[in-house]
RONU-205504 format. One line per 8 residues: number of its first residue (from 1); for each residue x, y, z of C-alpha. Coordinates in pm, 1 decimal, m for minus. Layout:
N
NUM) X,Y,Z; ...
This chain:
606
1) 10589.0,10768.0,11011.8; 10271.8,10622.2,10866.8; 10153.0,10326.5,11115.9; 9799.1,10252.9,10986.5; 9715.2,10130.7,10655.5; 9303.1,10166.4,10626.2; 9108.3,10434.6,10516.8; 8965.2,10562.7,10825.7
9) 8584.9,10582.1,10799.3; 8390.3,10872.6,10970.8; 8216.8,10944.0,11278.1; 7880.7,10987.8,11358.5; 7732.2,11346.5,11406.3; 7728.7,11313.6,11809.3; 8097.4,11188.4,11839.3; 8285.0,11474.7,11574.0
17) 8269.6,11817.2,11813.4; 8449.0,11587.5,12070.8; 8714.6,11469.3,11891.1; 9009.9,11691.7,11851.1; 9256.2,11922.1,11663.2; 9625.6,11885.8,11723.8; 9858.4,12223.5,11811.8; 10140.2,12214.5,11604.8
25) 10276.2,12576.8,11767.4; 10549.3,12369.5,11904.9; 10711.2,12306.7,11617.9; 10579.8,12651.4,11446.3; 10312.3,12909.8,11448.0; 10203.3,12872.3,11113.3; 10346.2,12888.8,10753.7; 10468.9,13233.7,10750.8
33) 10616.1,13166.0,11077.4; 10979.3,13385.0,11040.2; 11161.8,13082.0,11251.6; 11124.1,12832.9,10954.8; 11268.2,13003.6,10714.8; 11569.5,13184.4,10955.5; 11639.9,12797.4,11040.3; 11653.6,12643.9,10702.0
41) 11861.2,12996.3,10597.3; 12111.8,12912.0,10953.4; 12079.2,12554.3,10807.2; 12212.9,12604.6,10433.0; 12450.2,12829.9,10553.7; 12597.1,12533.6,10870.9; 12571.1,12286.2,10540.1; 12779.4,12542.1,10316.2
49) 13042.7,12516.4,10590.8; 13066.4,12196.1,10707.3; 13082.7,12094.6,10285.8; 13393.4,12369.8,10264.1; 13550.7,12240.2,10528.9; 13508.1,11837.3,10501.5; 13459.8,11735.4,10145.6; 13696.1,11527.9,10064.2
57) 13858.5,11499.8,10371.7; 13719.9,11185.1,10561.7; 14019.2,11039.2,10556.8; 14260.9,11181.5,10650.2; 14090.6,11370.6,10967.5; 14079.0,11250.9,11314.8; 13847.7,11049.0,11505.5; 13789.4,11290.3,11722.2
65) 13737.1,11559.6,11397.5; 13492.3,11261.5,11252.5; 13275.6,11260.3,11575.6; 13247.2,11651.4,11599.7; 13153.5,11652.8,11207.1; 12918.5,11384.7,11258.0; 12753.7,11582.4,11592.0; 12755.1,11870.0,11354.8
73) 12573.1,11712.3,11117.5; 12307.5,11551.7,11403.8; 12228.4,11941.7,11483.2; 12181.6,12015.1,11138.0; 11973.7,11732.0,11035.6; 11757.5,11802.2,11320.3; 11668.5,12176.9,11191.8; 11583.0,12045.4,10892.4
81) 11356.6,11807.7,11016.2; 11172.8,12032.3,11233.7; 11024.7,12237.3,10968.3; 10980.5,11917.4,10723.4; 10836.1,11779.8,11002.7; 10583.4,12082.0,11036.9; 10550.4,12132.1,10644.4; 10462.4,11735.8,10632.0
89) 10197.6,11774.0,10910.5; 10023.0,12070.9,10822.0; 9970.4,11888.9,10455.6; 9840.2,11546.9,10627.0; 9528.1,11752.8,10788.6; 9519.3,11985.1,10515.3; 9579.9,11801.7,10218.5; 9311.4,12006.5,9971.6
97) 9435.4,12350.5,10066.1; 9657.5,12504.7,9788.2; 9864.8,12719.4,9972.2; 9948.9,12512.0,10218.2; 10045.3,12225.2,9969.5; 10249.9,12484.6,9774.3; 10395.0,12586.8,10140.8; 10475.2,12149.6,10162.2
105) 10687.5,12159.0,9807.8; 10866.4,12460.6,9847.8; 10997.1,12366.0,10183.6; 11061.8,11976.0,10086.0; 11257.9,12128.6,9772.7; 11442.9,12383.8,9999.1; 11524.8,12082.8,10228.4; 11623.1,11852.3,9980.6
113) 11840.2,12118.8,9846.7; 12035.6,12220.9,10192.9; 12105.9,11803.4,10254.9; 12208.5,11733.0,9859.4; 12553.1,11955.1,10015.9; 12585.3,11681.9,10288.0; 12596.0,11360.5,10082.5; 12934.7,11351.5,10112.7
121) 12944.1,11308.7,10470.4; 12758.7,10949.8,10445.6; 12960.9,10861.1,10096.8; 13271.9,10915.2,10230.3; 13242.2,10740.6,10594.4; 13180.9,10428.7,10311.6; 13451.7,10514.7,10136.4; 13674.6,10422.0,10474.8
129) 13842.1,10055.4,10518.3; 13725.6,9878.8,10824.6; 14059.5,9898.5,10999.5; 14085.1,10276.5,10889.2; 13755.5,10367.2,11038.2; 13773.5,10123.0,11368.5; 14086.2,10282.8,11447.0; 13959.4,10640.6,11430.3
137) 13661.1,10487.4,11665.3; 13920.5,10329.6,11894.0; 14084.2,10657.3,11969.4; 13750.8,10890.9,12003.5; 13493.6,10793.3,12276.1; 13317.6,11080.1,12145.0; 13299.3,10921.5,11771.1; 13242.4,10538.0,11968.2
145) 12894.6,10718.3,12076.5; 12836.8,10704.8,11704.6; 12880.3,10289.3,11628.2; 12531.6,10200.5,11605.3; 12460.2,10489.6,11344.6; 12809.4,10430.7,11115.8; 12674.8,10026.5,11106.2; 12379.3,10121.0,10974.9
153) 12505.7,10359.9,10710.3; 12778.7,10113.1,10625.6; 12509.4,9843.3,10593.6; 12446.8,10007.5,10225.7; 12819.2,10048.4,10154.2; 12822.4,9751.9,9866.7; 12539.6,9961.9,9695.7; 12672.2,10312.9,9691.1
161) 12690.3,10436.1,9368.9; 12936.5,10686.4,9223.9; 12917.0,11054.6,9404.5; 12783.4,11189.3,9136.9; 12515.5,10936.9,9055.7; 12442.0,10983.1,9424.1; 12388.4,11346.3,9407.6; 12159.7,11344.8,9104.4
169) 11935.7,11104.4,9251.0; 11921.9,11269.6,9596.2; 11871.2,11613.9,9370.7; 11579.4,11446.8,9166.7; 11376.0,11338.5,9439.8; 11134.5,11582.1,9463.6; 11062.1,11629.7,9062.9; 11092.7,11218.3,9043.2
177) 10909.0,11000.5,9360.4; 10795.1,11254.6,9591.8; 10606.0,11419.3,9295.2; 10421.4,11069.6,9217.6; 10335.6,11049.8,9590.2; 10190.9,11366.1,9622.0; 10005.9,11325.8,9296.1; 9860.3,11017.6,9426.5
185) 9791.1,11167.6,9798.0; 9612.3,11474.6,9655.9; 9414.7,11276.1,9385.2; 9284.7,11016.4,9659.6; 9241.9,11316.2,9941.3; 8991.2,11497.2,9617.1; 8821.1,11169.2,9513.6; 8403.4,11203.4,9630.3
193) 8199.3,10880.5,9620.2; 7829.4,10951.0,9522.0; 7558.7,10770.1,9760.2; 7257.9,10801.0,9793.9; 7211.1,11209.3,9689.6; 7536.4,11259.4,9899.8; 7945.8,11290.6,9789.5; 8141.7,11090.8,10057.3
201) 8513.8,11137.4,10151.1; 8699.5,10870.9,10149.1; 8666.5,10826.9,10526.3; 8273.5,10834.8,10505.7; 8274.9,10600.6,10194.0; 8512.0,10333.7,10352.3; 8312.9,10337.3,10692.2; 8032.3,10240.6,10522.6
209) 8194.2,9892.9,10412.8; 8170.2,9825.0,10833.8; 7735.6,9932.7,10792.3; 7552.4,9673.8,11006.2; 7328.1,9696.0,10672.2; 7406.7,9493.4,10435.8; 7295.8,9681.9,10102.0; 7435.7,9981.0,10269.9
217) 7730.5,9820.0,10255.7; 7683.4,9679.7,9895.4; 7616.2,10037.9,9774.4; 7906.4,10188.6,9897.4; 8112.4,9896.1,9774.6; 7969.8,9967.7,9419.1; 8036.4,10336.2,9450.6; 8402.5,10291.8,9591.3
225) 8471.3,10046.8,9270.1; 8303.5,10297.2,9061.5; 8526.4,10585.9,9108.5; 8857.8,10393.1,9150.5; 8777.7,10253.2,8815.0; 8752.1,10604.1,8664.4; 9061.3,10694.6,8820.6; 9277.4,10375.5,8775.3
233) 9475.6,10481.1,8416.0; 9629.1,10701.3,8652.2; 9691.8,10522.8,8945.2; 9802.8,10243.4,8719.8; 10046.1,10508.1,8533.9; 10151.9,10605.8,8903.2; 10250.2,10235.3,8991.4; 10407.3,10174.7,8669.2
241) 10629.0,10436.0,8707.3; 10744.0,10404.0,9041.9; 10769.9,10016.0,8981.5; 10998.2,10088.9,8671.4; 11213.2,10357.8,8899.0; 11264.8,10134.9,9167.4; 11361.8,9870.4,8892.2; 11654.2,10098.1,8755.4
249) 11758.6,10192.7,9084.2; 11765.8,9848.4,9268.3; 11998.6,9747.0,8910.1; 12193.5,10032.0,8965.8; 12257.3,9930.7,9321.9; 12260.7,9562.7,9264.1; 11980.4,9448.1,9461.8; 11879.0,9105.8,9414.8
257) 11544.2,9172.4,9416.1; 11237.8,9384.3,9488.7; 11215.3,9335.1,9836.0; 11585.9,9353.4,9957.8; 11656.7,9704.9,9981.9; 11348.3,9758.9,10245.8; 11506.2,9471.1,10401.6; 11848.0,9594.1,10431.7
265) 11666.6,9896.4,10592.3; 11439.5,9735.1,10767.0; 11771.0,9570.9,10935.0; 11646.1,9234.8,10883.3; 11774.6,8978.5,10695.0; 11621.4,8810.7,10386.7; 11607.4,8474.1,10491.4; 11396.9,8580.3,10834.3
273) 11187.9,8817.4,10596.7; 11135.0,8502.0,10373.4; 11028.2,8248.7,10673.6; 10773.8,8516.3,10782.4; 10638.2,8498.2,10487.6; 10601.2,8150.0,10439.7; 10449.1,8071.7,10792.8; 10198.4,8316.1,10703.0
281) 10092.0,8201.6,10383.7; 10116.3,7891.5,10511.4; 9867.3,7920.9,10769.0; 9588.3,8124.2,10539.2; 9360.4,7800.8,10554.0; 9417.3,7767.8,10952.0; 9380.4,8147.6,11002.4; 9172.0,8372.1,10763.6
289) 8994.1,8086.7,10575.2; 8892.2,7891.5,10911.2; 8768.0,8220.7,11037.5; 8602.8,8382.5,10748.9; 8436.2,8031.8,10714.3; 8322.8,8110.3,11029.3; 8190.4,8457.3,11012.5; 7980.4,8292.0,10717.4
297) 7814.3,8104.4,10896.6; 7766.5,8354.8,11205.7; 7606.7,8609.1,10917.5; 7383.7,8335.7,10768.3; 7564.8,8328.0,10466.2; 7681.3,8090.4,10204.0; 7933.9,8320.2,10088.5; 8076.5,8628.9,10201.9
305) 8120.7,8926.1,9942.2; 8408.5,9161.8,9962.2; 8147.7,9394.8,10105.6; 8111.8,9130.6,10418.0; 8486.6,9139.8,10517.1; 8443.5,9409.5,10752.8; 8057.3,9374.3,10842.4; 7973.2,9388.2,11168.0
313) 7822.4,9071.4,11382.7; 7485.3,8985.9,11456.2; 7569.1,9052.5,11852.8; 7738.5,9425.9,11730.0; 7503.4,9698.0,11866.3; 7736.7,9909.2,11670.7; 7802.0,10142.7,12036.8; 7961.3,10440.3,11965.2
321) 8211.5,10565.0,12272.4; 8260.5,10951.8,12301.2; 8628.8,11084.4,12280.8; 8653.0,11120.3,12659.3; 8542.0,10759.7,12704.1; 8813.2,10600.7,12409.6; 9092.8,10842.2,12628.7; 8994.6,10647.4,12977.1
329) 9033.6,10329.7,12878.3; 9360.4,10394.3,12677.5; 9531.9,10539.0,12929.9; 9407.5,10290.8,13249.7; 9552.8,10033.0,12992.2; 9855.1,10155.5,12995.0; 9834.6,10253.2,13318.7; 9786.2,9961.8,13463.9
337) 10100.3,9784.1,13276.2; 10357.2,10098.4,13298.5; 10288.2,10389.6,13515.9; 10583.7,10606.0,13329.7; 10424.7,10510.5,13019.0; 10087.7,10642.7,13099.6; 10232.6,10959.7,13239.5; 10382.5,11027.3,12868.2
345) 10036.4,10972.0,12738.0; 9888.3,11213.9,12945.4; 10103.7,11451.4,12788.4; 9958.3,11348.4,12462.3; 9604.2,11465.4,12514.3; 9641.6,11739.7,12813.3; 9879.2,12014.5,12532.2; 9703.3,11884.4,12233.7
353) 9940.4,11660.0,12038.0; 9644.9,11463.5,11855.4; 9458.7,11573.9,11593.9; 9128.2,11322.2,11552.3; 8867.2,11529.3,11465.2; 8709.2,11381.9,11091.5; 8687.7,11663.6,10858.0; 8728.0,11681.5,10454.0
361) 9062.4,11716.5,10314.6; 9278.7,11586.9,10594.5; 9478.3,11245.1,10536.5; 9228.3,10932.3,10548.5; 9464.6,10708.1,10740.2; 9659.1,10732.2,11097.6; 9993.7,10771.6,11208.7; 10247.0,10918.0,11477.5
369) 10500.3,11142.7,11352.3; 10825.1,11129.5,11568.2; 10951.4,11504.3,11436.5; 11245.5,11547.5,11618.5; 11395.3,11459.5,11927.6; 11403.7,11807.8,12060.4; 11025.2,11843.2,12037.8; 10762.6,11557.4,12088.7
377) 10542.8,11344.1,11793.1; 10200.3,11394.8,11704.9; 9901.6,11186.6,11627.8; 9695.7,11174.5,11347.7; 9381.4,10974.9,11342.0; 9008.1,11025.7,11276.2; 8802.4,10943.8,11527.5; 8431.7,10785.6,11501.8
385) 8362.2,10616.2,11807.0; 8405.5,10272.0,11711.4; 8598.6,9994.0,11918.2; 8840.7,9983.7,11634.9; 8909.2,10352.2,11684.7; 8999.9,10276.1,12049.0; 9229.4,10027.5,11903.9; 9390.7,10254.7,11668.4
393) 9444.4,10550.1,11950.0; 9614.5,10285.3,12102.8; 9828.1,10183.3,11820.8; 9927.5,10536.9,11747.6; 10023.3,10635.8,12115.7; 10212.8,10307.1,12132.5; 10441.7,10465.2,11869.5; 10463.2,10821.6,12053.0
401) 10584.8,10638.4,12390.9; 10841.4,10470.9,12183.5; 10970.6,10764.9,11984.6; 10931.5,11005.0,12306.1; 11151.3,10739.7,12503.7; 11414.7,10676.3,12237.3; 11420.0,11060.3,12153.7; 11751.6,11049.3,12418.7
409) 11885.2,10867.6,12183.1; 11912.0,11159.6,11965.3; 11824.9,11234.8,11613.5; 12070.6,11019.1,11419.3; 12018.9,10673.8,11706.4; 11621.7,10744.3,11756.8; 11457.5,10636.3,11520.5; 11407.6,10208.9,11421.2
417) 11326.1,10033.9,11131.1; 11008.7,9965.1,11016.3; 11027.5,9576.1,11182.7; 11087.5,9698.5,11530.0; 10810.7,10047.6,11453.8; 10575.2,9840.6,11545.0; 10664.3,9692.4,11861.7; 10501.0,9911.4,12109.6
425) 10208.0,10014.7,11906.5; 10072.0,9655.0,11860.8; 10203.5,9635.6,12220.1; 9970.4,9863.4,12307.3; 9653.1,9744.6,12135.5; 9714.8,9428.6,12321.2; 9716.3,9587.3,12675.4; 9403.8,9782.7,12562.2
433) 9189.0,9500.2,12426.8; 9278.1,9300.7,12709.2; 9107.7,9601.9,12920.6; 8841.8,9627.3,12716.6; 8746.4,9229.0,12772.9; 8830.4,9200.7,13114.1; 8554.7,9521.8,13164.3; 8306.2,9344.9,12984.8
441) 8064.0,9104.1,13135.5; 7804.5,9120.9,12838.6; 7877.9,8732.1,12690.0; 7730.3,8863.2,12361.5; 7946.1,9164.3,12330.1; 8264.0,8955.5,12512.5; 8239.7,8770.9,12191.1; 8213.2,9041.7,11960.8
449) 8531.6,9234.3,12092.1; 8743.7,8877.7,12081.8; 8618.8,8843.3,11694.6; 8673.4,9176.1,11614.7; 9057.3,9121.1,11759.4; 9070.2,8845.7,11561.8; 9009.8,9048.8,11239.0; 9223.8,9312.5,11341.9
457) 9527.1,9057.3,11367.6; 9369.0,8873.4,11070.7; 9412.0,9221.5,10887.8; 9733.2,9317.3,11050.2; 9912.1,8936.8,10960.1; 9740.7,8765.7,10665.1; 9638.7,9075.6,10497.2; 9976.2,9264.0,10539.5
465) 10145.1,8954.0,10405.3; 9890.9,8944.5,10109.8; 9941.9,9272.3,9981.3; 10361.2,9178.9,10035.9; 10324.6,8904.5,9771.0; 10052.1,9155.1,9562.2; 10381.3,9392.4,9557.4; 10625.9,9141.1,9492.1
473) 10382.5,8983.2,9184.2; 10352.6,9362.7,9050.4; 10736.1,9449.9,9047.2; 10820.4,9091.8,8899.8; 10568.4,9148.7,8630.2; 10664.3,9489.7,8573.0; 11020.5,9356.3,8464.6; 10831.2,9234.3,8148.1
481) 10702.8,9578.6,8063.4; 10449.9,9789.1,8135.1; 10108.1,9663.8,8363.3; 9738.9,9718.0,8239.7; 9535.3,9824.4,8512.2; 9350.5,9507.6,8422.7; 9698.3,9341.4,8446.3; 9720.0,9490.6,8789.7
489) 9349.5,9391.6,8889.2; 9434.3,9040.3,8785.9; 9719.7,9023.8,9041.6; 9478.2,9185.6,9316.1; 9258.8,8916.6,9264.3; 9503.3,8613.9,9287.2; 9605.2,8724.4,9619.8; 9303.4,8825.7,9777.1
497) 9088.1,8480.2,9691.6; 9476.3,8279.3,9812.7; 9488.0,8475.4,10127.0; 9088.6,8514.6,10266.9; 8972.6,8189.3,10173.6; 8741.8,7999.0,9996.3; 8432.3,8175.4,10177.6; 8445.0,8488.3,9990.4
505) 8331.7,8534.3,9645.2; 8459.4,8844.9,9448.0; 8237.7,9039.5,9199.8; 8470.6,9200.0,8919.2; 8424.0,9565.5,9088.1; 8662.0,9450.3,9340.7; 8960.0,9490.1,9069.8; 9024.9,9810.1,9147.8
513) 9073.6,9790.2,9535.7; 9426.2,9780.3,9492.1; 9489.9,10121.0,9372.6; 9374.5,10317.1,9722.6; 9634.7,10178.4,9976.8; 9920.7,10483.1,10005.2; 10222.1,10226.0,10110.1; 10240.8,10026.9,9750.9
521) 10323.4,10436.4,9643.5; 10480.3,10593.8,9937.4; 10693.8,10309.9,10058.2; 10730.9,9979.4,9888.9; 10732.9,9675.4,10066.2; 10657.9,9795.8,10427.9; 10363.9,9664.4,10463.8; 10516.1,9296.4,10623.9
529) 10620.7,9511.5,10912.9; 10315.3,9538.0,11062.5; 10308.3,9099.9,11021.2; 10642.7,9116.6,11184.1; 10540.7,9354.4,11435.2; 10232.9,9186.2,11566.8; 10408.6,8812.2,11569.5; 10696.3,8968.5,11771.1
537) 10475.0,9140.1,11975.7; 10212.2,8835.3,12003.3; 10581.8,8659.1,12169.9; 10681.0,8915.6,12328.4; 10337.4,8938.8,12522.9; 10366.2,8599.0,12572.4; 10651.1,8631.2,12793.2; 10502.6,8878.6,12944.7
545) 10193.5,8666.5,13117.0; 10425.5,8404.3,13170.2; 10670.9,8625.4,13359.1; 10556.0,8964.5,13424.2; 10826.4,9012.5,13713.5; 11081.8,9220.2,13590.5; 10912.2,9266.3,13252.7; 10800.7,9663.0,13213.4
553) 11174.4,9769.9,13299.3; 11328.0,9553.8,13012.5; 11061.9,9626.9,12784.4; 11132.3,10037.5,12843.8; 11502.9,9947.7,12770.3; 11378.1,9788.3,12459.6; 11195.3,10125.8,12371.8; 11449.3,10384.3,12505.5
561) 11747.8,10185.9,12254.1; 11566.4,10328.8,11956.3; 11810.0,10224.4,11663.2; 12083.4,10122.1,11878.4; 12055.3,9743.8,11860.3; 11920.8,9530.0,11615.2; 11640.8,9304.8,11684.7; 11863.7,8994.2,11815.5
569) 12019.2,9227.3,12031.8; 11669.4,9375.7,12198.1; 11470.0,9055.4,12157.1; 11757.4,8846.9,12351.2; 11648.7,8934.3,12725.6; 11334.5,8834.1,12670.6; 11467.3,8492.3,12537.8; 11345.8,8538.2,12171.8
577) 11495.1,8483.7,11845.9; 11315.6,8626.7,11533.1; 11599.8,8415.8,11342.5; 11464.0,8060.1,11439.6; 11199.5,7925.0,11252.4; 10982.7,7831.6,11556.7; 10954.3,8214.9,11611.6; 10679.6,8283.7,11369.9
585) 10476.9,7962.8,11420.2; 10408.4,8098.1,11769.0; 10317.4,8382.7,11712.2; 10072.4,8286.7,11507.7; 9958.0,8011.6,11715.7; 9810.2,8289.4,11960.1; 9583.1,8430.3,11659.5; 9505.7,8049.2,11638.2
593) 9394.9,8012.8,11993.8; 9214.3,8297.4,11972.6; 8977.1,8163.6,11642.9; 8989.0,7832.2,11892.0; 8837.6,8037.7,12181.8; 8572.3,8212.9,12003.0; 8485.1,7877.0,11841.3; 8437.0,7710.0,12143.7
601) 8219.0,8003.1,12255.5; 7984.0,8052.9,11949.5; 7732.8,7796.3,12069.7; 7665.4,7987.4,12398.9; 7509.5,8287.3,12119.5; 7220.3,8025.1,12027.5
């Protein structure tokens, strides 16, 4: 699962040989590997069977028939999503190599393929009355196991289509949306931004927005606008598209709008989606706009260009840490809240599960991939030294502890939605930039890690929640017919001057910005996870000061449930209620505390 949502810029000379290459041989030994293909062959032929055997007979078999189809199933699923898993991986560090994105497509086809034969076994179970399927539950322990799964499969029952609309959608997948995505991932993993006698990645471009020079940062800003501009007809056409498929789809289905069906999966419901929102936007002039206002006036500026969002403070000597350093300090974080958490991490870096090195071609962004439960995740970052690259190793091996410790779970109950994702990975950045302050005895550079917290939550709340209402304005408009990119640039705009503030003025470059970040294209809507994520987390860690007794062993129950409960259910013995209104007003009263802190500080810098 993708957990990061910033192009990742790239490291300096010194810091690259350091940083290093995952080992996927766990999952496979390469491509031609003889085990992937002998276990998508073993899986079409288990699918073949199960489909003979089943189809069409949901009914009228057992509960204890159900639960051994369903276990079936669990196994089979699982095969399939080791060598996705693997294909999927080996394209995210490799994403300019032709084979190896040929070797991606052929196996997501072949896997598509194999599961289009077990639809049936998640139409039917919706096709059961309640009283028809609680009773076969009733009399099968075995199937019982199974309740927190069948919920959430049921949860879509009122938007199941016919079978055979089903299986043509399921069938189309890879020649309809996965074809735009990987259009858009290869076109973005190929784009090279001229500079100064040089072509940048991506990573080296977007790093350059964080220069401590400011016309370094202006001329990379002017090249990044420059080549999205020459490349926005077609990432307009992409969003257009995938706007106007999710339009027909959500009709078919009878959504009542954009944003519900990543709700329903999200296992949320609308109305706390909808107050998140709104104490958010609702606090942009208390949050970003107080604190951009700020930065301002810490830079010596009147107004703050785009260019200036990321810039470094005055007080930033820009220190670079060397892998083995950014490991330390991650780890004796965690170490010094959860023992058994740190132990998992060790894991992480002693057999090579990370892959950070920066190189061309490999995905610009981060994330931990959970693969399956009968193997381990891997991280994917690229590493440059920076504090926020401590922050993000932090963030991505707060997701493996979660998905290694709900892997019992199994592969049907491990994984959670999107809401509760982020729970241990923001979790994590917490205990690691407390670490990182309470180490630090430097006033100067005290302040410069609590502002550059503050920006990271700024970035992780009000800019999360920003691009939400971006997507929202796009797939509203694109009810009317088709966008202009300038139609889409116009949107950008809106909700970048509501959400930062007053402080920042805009030059018309900026336009294009909008067409780079992969979730609009690879999963709509997700991005308010990461809001709801880091206010949860912001109570959760709350509770945590206030009553740290007892606290590690509930909050590694919270992680080992996986998708068993939903978030009422794990937030309830901590005392917390995403569902009451007060909820979200606290959590972001820490990030307001925080601006309050730093404020009350500033004067102490001269």
């Amino acid at each position: 699962m993708r957990a990061r949502l910033s192009a990742q810029p790239a490291s300096p000379e010194e810091t690259r040989p350091e940083a290093p290459r995952w080992d996927l041989s766990d999952l496979f030994a390469g491509p031609d590997d003889p085990r992937a293909q002998a276990l998508l062959d073993e899986a079409a032929a288990e699918a073949a069977h199960l489909e003979e055997t089943f189809k069409g007979r949901l009914a009228a078999i057992s509960g204890e028939e159900l639960a051994q189809l369903i276990a079936a199933y669990e196994r089979l699923e699982e095969k399939l999503g080791r060598v996705n898993s693997y294909a999927s991986l080996l394209f995210a560090a490799h994403r300019d190599d032709v084979e190896i994105g040929r070797f991606y497509q052929n196996v997501e086809e072949r896997v598509n393929a194999i599961e289009t034969r077990l639809l049936f076994v998640t139409l039917e179970l919706n096709k059961l009355e309640d009283a028809e399927l609680e009773a076969k539950i009733a009399a099968s322990p075995a199937l019982a196991r199974y309740r927190p799964w069948i919920r959430n499969v049921r949860a879509f029952r009122p938007h199941q289509l016919s079978d055979e609309i089903e299986r043509v959608l399921h069938e189309k997948h890879v020649t309809g949306r996965a074809a735009w995505i990987r259009l858009f991932d290869e076109t973005m993993a190929g784009l090279r931004f001229p500079l100064d006698g040089r072509e940048l990645t991506a990573q080296q471009a977007f790093d350059l927005l964080s220069a401590k020079d400011r016309s370094q940062r202006e001329a990379a800003a002017t090249s990044i606008g420059k080549v999205l501009a020459a490349n926005i007809k077609l990432f307009a056409r992409i969003t257009n598209t995938l706007a106007k498929d999710k339009q027909i789809e959500d009709g078919w289905r009878k959504f009542p709008r954009p944003i519900s069906a990543r709700n329903l999966a999200n296992q949320v419901e609308d109305e706390v989606v909808d107050a998140l929102i709104a104490a958010v936007r609702d606090a942009y002039p208390r949050i970003s706009h107080r604190y951009y206002a700020l930065k301002a006036r810490w830079l010596g500026l009147d107004k703050l260009q785009y260019w200036d969002r990321n810039a470094p403070l005055p007080e930033d000597d820009d220190r670079r840490r060397p892998w083995g350093e950014a490991k330390v300090v991650v780890l004796d974080a965690y170490r010094r809240f959860s023992p058994r958490l740190a132990s998992i991490l060790d894991r992480f870096f002693e057999q090579h599960w990370i892959d950070a090195e920066v190189r061309p071609g490999k995905d610009s962004g981060a994330f931990c991939h959970p693969t399956v439960p009968s193997v381990h995740p891997f991280v994917l970052m690229n590493y440059q030294g920076k504090t926020r690259d401590i922050m993000t190793l932090a963030h991505e091996l707060g997701h493996g502890v979660h998905q290694t410790l709900a892997a019992e779970q199994g592969y049907l109950m491990s994984g959670t939605p999107l809401t509760l994702a982020e729970t241990a990975s923001v979790f994590g950045e917490q205990l690691t930039f407390e670490a990182l302050l309470d180490q630090e005895r430097d006033p100067a550079r005290r302040r410069v890690l609590l502002a550059a917290k503050i920006e990271d939550k700024i970035n992780t709340v009000v800019r999360q929640i920003a691009f939400c209402e971006f997507e929202r304005r796009v797939h509203d408009r694109r009810k009317e017919g088709e966008l202009t990119p300038d139609d889409i640039g116009a949107l950008w705009m809106e909700v970048q001057s509501e959400s930062l503030g007053p402080a920042f003025e805009f030059r018309e470059d900026y336009r294009t910005y909008w067409s780079y970040i992969p979730h609009f294209v690879h999963v709509p809507f997700y991005v308010y996870a990461y809001a709801f994520g880091d206010c949860l987390v912001s109570s959760l860690y709350a509770v945590y000061e206030q009553q740290p007794e007892g606290f590690e062993e509930r909050y590694l129950g919270l992680l080992r449930a996986g998708g068993t409960l939903r978030h009422k259910e794990l937030l309830a013995p901590f005392g917390l209620d995403a569902s009451d209104p007060a909820f979200w007003a606290k959590g972001l009263g820490l990030l307001e505390r925080l601006i309050d802190r730093l404020e009350a500080e500033l004067p102490a810098a001269g």
